[in-house]
N, C-alpha and C positions, 0 to 999 in steps of 0.2 A: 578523555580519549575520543579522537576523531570517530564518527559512525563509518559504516561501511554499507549496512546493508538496510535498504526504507520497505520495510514490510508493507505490501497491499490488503488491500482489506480481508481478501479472503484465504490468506496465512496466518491475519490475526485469528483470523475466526474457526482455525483449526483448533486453538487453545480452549474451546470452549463445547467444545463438543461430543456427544455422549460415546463417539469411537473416532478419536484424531489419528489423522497419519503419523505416525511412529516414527518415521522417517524425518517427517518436517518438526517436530517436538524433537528429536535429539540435535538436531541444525541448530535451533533457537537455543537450548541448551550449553550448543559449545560456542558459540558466534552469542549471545545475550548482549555482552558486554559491545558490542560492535552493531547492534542495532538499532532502529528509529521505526516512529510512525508519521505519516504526513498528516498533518492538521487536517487536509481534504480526509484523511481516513478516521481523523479522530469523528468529525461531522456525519460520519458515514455510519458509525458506530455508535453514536449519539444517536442520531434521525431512527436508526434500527430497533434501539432498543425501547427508544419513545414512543414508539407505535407498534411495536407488541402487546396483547394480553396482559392484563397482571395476572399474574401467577408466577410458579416456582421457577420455571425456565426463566421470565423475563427478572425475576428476583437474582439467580444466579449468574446472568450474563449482565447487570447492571452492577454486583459485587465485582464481575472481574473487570468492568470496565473501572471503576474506582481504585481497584489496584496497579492496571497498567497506566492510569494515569499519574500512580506514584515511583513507577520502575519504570516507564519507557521515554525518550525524550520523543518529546513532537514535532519537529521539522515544520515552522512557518511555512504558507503562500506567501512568497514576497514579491516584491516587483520585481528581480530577476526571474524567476521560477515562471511570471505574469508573462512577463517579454518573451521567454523559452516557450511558453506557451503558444503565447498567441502567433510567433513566429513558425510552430508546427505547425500551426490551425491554415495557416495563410497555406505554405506547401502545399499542405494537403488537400487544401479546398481545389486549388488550382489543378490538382492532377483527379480533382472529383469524389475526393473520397474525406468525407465527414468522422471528425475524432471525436468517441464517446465525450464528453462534456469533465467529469471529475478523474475519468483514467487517465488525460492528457494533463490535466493537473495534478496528478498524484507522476506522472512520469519528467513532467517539468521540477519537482521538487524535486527529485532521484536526478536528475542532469544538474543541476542548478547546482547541487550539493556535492558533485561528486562520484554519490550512491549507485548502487547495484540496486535495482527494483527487483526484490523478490517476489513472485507470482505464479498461480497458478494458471492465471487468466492469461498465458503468452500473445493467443492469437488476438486479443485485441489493441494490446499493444504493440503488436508486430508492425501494420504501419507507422507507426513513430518512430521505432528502433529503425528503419529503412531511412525516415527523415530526417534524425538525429544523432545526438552521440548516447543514446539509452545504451544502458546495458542491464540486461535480463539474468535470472535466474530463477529455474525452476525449482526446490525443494522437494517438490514429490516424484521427479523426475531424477533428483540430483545421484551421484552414484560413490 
């Protein structure tokens, strides 16, 4: 089944927390099957929990990352998604305004693919959705 929607980092990381939005857990819920993560996200998720504390918390967000690694597909960086990329980067430079460095790759993988970036983070992605053919959703917004 084709994905539809490329979860950003910080929708995965409602799944893990001691009071998650209700609203974005029943999303993931009914859309599961039509979901993805970006390899930029999988690195992200990786990098976070690597440099945490040991203890219970970093014990339990290293458990769920070992399960979405078995339930969630991960959407490559590839050289199209590169080119999408670095083709916003150019845009944007010229009109003066610098693209966070992995949200531009994590929204080049969501264009390149097809996908819907789902995020809570809109307003940084908002110059790029202006640049390109991004397309957004908010989950904790959504109605």
């Amino acid at each position: 089944m084709k994905k539809t929607y490329l979860l950003d980092t910080n929708i995965v990381s409602e799944f893990v927390k001691a009071r998650p939005n209700e609203q974005v857990l029943a999303l993931y819920s009914a859309r599961k099957n039509l979901c993805a993560i970006a390899s930029v996200t999988w690195q992200e998720m990786i990098h976070g929990v690597n440099q945490m504390p040991e203890d219970k918390r970093r014990n339990r967000i290293h458990s769920f990352i070992e399960v979405l690694e078995d339930n969630v597909e991960i959407i490559p960086y590839d050289k199209f998604s590169a080119q999408i990329c670095g083709e916003m980067q150019a845009i944007a430079g010229k009109d003066g305004i610098s693209l966070p460095y992995y949200d531009s790759q994590i929204a080049a993988t969501a264009i390149s693919n097809g996908m819907v970036l789902v995020t809570h983070n809109t307003a940084d992605f908002e110059p790029m959705k202006e640049k390109s053919f991004l397309r957004m959703e908010d989950w904790f917004l959504a109605e």
